[in-house]
C-alpha positions as CSV (number, residue, x, y, z in Angstrom):
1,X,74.7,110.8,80.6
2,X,76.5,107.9,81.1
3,X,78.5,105.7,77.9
4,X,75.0,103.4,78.6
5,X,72.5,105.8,78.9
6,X,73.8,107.9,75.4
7,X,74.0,104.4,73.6
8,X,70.3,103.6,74.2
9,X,69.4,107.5,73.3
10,X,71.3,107.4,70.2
11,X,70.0,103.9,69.2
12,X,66.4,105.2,69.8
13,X,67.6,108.0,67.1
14,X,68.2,105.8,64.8
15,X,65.2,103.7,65.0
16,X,63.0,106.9,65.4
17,X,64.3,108.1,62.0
18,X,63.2,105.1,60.4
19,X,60.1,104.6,61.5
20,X,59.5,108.5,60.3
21,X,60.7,107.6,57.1
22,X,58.3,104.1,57.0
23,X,55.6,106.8,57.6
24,X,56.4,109.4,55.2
25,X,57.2,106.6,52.7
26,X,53.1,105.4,53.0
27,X,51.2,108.0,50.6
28,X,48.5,107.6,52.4
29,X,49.2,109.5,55.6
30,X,46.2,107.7,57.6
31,X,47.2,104.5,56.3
32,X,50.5,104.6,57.8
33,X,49.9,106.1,61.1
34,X,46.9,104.1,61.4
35,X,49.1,100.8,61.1
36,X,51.8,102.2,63.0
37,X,50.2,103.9,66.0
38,X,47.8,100.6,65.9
39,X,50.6,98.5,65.5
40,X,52.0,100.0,68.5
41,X,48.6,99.5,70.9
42,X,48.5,96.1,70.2
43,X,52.3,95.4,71.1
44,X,51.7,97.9,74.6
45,X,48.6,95.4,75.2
46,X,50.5,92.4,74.8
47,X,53.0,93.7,77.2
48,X,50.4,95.0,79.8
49,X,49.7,91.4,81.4
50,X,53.5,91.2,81.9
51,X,54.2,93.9,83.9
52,X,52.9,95.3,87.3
53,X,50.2,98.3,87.2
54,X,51.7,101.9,87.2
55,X,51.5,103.9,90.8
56,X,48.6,106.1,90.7
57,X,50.9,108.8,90.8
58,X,51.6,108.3,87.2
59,X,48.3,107.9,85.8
60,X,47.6,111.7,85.2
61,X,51.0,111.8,83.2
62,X,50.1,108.6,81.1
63,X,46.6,110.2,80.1
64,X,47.6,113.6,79.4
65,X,50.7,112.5,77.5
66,X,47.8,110.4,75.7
67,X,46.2,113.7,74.6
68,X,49.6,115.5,73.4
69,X,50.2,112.2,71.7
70,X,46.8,112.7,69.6
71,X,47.6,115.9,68.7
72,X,51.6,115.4,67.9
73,X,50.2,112.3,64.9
74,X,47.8,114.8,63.8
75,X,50.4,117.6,63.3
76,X,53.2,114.9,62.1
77,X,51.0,113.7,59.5
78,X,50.0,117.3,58.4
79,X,53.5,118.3,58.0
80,X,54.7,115.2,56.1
81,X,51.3,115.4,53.8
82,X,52.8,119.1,53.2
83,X,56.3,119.0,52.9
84,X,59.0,117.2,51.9
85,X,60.7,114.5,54.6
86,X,64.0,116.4,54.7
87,X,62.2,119.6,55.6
88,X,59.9,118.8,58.1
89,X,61.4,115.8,59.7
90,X,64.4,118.2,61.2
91,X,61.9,121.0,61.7
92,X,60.0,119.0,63.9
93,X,63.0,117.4,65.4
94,X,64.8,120.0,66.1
95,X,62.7,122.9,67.7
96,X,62.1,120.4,70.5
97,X,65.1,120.2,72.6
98,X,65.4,123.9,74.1
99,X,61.6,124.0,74.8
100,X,62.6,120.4,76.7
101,X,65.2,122.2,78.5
102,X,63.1,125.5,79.8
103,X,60.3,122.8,80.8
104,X,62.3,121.0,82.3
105,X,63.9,124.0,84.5
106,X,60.5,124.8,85.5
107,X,58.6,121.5,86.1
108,X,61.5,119.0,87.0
109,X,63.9,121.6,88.4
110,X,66.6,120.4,86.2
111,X,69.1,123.2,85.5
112,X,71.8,121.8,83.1
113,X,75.3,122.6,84.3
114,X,78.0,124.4,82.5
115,X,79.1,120.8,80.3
116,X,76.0,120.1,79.9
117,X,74.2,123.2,78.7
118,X,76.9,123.8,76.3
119,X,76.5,120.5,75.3
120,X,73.0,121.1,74.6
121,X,73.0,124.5,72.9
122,X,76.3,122.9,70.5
123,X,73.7,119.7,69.3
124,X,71.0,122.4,69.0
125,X,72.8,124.4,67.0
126,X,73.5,121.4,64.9
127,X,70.5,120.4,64.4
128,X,68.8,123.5,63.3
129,X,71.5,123.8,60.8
130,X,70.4,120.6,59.1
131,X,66.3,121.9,59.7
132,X,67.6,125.4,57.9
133,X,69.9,123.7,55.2
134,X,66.1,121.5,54.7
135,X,65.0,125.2,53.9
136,X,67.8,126.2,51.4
137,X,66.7,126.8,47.5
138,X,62.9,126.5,48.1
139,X,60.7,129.1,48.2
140,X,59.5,128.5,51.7
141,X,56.0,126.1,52.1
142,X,54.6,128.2,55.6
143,X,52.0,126.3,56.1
144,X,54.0,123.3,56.1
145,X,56.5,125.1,58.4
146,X,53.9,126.2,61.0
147,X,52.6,122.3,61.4
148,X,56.5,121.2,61.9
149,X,56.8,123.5,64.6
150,X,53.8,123.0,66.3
151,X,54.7,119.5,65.8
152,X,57.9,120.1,67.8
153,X,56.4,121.7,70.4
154,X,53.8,118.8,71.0
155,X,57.3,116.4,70.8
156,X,58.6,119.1,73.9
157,X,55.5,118.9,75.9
158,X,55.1,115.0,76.5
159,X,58.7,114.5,76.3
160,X,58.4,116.6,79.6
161,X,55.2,114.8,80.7
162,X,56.6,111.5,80.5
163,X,60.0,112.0,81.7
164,X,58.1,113.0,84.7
165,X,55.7,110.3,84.8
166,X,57.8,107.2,83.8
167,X,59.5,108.5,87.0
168,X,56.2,108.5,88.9
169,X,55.3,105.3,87.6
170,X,57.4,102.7,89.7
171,X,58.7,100.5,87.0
172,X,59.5,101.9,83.6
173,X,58.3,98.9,81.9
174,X,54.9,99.5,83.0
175,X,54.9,103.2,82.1
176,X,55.8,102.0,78.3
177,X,53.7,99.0,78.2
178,X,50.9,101.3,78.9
179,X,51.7,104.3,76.8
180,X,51.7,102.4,74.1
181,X,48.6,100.4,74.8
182,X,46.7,103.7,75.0
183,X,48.3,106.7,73.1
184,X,48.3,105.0,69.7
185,X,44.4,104.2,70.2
186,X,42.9,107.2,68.7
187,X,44.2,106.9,65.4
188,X,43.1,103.2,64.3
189,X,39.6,103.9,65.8
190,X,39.3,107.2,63.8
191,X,40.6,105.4,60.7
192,X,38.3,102.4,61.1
193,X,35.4,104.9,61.9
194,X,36.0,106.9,58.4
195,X,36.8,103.6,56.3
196,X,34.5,101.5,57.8
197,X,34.2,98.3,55.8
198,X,37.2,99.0,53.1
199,X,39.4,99.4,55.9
200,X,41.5,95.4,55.4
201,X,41.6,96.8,51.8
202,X,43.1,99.8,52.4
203,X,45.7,98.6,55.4
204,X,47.0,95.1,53.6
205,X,49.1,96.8,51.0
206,X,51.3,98.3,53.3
207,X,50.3,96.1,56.3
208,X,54.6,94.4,56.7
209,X,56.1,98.1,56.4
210,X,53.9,99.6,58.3
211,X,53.7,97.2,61.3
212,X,57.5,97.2,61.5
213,X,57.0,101.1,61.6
214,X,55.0,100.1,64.4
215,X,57.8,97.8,66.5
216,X,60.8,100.6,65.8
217,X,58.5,103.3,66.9
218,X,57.5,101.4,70.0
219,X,61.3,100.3,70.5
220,X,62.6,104.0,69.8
221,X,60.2,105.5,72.2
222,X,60.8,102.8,74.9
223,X,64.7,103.6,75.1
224,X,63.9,107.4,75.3
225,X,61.4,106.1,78.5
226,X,64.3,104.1,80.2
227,X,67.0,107.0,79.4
228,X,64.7,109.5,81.1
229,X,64.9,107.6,84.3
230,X,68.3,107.6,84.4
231,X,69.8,111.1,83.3
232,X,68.2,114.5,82.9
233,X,65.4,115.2,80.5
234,X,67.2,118.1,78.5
235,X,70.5,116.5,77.5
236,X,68.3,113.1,76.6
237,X,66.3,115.4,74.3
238,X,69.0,116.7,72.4
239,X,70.5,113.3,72.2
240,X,67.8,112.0,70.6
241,X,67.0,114.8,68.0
242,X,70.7,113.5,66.2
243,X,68.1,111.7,64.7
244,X,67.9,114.3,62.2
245,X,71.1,113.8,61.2
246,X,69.8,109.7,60.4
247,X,66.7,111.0,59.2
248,X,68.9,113.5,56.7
249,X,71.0,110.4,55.5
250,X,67.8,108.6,55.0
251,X,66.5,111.2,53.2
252,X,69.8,111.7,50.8
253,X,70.0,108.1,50.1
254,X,66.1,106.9,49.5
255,X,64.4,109.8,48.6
256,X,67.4,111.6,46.5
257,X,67.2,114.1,48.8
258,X,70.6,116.4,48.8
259,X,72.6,115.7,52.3
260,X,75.2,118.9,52.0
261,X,78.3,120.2,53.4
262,X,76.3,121.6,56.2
263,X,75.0,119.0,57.0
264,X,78.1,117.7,57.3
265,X,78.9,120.5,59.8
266,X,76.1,120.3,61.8
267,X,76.9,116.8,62.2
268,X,79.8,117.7,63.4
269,X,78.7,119.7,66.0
270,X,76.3,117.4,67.2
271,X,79.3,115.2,67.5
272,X,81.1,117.3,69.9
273,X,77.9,118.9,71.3
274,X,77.3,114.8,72.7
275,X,81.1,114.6,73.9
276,X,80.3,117.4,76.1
277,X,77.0,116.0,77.5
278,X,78.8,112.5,78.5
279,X,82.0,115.0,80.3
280,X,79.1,116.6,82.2
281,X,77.8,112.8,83.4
């Protein structure tokens, strides 16, 4: 984890907790993910002529990570149409990184050393502070709770797939040139299939919002991409989940959501949990 490598992770954070915040922002659920996983096709097409084909060797990862993918909007929507932002956005986000790291044991043989697992359990703990404070004064919504956790455990499984196939792929560009192109097709061609003709109606409203969903989505998941090919998956995967902690902040300052004072703390463990992650690089 190198002063490079945790700068592009943590500016992925942020831009990852703002497009999730574009999307729960869109009432319509569809609508949103529809512009922004379309959004992101059509930028990963634009960018396929550009770049050189993937090895074959990666192809498996890219279309398997296209079917987690599929299920991870479906769950993501679900949980935001359920619950509030500042519940299941950390929920989601934060049950992720210590399935990333036993995955990653097993499939990449990537055992975090003594810095670095600290590092890692420190930001966990962190962030399932913020996920529990989400929890705090609220009689609990479980169904809303269940889709936020299967939601994190669709994050864990092609964070895993892709750090391995990015690897595979020869040149990273062409790995995220064409995960874009094809994991954000199935949602647009459902959307258009259900609409049918009202669907320009439906998607001009929000058309601006949502496509720049689309480019900060496609921009945070192309830093996470690069970062994978340069450090381990596990510490990357915490890393990125401090974008709960944006994601928290968003949700104090736009939707009048409460931040808190453990929030606070969990920020600051986070803080130091990083620190420990870059000493281990």
């Amino acid at each position: 984890m190198t002063p490079l490598v945790t700068a592009a992770v943590l500016l992925a954070a942020v831009t990852h907790a703002s497009w999730n915040a574009i999307a729960h922002n869109i009432t319509d659920k569809l609508v949103g993910f529809t512009l922004i996983s379309g959004g992101g096709t059509l930028i990963g097409f634009a960018a396929v002529p550009f770049v050189p084909l993937p090895e074959p060797a990666a192809w498996p990862y890219l279309i398997a990570s296209t079917v987690i993918h599929l299920f991870y909007y479906v769950l993501l929507m679900t949980s935001f149409r359920l619950g509030d932002f500042g519940q299941a956005y950390p929920i989601a986000r934060g049950s992720a990184p210590l399935v990333v790291t036993v995955l990653a044991a097993v499939f990449a043989h990537e055992v975090p050393d003594g810095w670095a697992a600290a590092g890692i359990l420190l930001s966990c703990a962190g962030l399932t502070g913020v996920a529990l404070w989400g929890l705090r004064g609220a009689r609990p919504h479980w169904a809303a709770i269940g889709a936020a956790l299967a939601t994190g455990l669709s994050i864990a499984a092609y964070t895993v797939v892709d750090g391995l196939g990015v690897r595979a792929a020869g040149s990273p560009m062409s790995y995220i040139a064409w995960l874009m192109a094809l994991e954000g097709l199935a949602v647009p061609a459902y959307a258009v299939y259900r609409w049918r003709g009202e669907t320009v109606a439906l998607l001009r409203p929000v058309a601006a919002v949502g496509l720049l969903g689309a480019a900060l989505s496609v921009a945070a998941y192309g830093l996470v991409l690069w970062a994978q090919t340069k450090a381990e998956l596990a510490p990357i995967a915490a890393l990125r989940e401090s974008s709960i902690i944006v994601g928290a902040a968003i949700g104090a300052v736009f939707f009048k959501e409460r931040f808190g004072a453990p929030r606070v703390v969990a920020a600051g463990l986070l803080v130091v949990g990083i620190g420990l992650m870059l000493r281990a690089g």
